[in-house]
N, C-alpha and C positions, 0 to 999 in steps of 0.2 A: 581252757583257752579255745575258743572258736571264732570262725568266719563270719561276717554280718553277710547273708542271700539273701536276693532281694528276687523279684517274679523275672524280672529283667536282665538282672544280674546273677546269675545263681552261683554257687562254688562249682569250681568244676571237680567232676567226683575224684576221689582218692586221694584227699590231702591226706598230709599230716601237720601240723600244727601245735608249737610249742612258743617256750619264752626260754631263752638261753641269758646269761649274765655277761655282760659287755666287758671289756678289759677290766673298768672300774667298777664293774658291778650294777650298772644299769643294765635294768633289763631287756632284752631284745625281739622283738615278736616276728618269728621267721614261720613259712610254709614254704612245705615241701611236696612235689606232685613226681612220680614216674611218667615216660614217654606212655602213650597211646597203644601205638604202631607195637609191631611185631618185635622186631630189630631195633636197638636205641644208637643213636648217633650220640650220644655225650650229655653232657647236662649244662642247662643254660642258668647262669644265677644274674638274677636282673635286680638292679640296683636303682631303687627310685627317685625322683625329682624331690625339691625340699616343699612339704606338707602333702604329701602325698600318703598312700597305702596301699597294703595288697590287692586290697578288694576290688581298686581303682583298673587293677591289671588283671583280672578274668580273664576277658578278652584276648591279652597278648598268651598270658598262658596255655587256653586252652589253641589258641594258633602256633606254639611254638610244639608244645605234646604232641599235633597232628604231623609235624615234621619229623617225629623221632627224637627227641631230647625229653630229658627231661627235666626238672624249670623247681631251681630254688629261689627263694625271693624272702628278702627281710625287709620290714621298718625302719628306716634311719631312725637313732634316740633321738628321743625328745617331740616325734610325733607320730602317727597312725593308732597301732597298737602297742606300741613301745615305751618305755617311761618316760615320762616329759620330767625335764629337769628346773623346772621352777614352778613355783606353786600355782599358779596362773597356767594353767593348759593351751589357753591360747596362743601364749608368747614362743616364736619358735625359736629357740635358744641353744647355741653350743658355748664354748669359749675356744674348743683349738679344735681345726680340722682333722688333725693326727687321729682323734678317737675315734672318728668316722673310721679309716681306714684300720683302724685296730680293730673296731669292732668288724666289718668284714673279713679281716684276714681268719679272725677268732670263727666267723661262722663257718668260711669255706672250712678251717682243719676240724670244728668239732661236730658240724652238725653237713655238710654238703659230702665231703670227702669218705665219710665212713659210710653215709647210707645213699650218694649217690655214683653213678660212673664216670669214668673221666672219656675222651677231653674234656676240658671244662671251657668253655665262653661263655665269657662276660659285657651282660647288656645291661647301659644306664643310661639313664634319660637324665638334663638339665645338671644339676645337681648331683645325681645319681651317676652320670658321664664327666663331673669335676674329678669324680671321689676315686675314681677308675684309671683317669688318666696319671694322677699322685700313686697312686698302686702302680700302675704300670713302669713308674717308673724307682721300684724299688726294686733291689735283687731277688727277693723274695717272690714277688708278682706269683701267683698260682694259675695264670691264665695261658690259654694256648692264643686266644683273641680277644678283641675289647669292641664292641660296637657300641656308638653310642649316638644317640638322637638327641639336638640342641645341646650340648654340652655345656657347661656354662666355665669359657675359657673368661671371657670379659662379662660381667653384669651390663645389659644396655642401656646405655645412657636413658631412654625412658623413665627408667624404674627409679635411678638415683637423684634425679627432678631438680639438681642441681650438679656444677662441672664437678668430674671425678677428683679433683685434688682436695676441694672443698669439704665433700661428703669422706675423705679417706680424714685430712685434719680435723674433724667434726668426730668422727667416732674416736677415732684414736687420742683424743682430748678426752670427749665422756668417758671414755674406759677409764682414761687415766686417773679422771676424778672419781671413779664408782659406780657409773651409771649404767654399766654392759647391759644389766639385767634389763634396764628399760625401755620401749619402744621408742626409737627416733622420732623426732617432731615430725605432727603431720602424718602419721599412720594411727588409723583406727582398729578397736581392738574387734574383729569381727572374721570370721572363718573365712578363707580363700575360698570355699567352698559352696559359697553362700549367695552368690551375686548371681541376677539375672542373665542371663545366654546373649542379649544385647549388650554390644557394645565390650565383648570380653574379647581378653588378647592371648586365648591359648588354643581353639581351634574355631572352625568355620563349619562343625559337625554338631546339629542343634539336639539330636538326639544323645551320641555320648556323652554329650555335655551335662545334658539334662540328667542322664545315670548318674552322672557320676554327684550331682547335685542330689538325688536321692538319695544316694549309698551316706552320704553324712546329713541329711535330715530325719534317716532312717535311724544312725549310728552319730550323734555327734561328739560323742569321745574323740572318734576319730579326725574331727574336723580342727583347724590350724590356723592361725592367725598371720600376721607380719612379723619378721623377724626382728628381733631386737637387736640393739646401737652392737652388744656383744657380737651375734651372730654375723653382723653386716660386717664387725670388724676383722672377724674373722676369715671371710669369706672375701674380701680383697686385697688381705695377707698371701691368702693362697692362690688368688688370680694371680696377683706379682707372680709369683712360684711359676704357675704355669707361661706366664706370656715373657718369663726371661727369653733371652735370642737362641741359650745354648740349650733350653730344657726339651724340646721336641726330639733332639736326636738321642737323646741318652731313651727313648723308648726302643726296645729292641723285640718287641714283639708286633704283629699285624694289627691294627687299626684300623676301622671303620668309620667315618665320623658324617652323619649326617646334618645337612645345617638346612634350616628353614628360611625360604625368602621374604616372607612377611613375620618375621621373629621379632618381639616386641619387649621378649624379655630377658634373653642374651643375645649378645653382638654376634651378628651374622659372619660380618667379616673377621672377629677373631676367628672363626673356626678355620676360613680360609685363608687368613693368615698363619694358623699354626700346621694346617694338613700338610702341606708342600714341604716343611722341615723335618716331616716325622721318616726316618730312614726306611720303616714299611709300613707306612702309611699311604692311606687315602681320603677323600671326601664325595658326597657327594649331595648336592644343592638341589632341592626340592621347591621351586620359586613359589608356587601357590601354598605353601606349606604356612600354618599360624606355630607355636613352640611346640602345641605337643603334637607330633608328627601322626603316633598311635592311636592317638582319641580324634586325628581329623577322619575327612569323609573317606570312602571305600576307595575313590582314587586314588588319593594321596600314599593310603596306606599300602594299596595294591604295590605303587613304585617302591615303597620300603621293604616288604618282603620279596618284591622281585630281587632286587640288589643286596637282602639276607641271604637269599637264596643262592644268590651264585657265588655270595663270599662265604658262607660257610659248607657249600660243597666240594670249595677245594680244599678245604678243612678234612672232608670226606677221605678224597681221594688221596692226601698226605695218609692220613693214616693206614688205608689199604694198600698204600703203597710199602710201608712199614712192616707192614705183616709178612 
């Protein structure tokens, strides 16, 4: 099991790299990297957007190592390096969000927690920050924090191209009749990864963009399609879940939630609708920002680790306080 390096992209050194077995037995394709620095500050496990991969997040890695942590990071199933669950690779397919979260909780106890240090915080992007927020709020939660960039609290209306009740009665009909597996009308079966740097709605950075356009013309195992009528169903079962009135307070741990002002592909204002209710919670809005906060220009990025930076240093000082 290995990393796709590219001239541009390279691994940063000292992985480790395996495939772990999912609750059900799908397989999981996790890396694991130790801090840089002398002293380690805890270990950061990042949790990615849906059709995403490791490879995609070098970058954050090798920025978050340089801060003292050190940075486990898996595959959501069913796409990067991990088992796709229909025979079709492109189709991005779950049937219930719960195995997400199983499969996470199974990584932090069998492969994070023995061979890396605690604290532990928890960063996920889009998808990667739904899957986080549902953790968070279960008693179990392994995290000390949760930060997360575009969350995907509401899907935005962009994406669903049609009013949300329609497109919820629409899948949940095809499910009924057998069709989860298949892609919703209107989506072509063609990598996310694959589309011109014009006119695209995840950053305003023509160069990461273009990496990242490499890393899967390089590797297109790893490249991902639209999700299917299942996956979609699935995935506004659990928006309900989160955007219930009561569901932000029952988090009882620190939250971070980044929301993007030109987001094109979750609702901006869900994030700012659900921040305010979370009992230690916060947000904070990034207006030139496109979804993926990490992969825009030096800017943008800059204000996200500035505001990593001072929320997980009082992370810091809790714990030497402790001592």
């Amino acid at each position: 099991m290995t990393l796709v390096s590219l001239a541009k992209n390279p691994v940063p050194s000292g992985a480790t790299v395996g495939l772990m077995p999912g609750q059900d037995g799908v397989l999981i394709r996790f890396a694991r990297w130790r801090e840089t620095t002398q002293g380690c500050r805890g270990t950061v496990v990042v949790v990615p957007g849906r059709s995403e991969f490791i490879e995609k997040y070098f970058e954050t890695v090798a920025d978050l190592r340089r801060r003292g942590f050190a940075v486990a990071m898996l595959d959501l199933r069913g796409q990067g390096g991990s088992q796709r669950l229909l025979s079709d690779p492109l189709k991005g397919h779950v049937g219930r969000f719960s195995d997400y979260d199983s499969d996470l909780m199974l990584f932090v106890r069998e492969v994070v927690m023995p061979n890396l240090p605690p604290p532990y915080v928890a960063f996920g992007h889009s998808l990667g920050g739904h899957i986080l927020l549902r953790v968070a709020g279960s008693a179990q939660c392994p995290f000390e924090r949760i930060i997360a960039t575009g969350p995907m609290i509401r899907i935005a209306s962009e994406q669903l191209g049609f009013p949300r009740s329609v497109v919820r009665a629409y899948v949940e009909l095809a499910g009924a009749l057998g069709l989860a597996r298949r892609l919703p009308l209107g989506r072509t079966r063609r990598a996310n990864d694959s589309y011109p740097f014009e006119g695209n709605q995840l950053t305003s950075d023509r160069e990461r963009y273009q990496r990242n356009v490499a890393i899967v013309t390089a590797a297109p195992e790893l490249g991902l399609g639209p999700p299917t009528i299942g996956w979609l169903r699935a995935a506004l079962r659990s928006c309900a879940t989160l955007e219930a009135p009561t569901y932000p307070s029952r988090l009882r741990l620190p939250v971070l939630l980044f929301a993007a002002g030109q987001d094109q592909i979750v609702s901006t204002r869900a994030i700012e609708d659900f921040a305010p209710k979370m009992k230690l919670g916060t947000h904070v809005l990034i207006g030139a920002a496109q979804h993926e906060i990490l992969q825009e220009n030096d800017d943008i990025r800059g204000r996200f680790w500035a505001s990593f930076d001072a929320y997980t240093e009082a992370l810091v000082v809790k714990e030497r306080a402790a001592i």
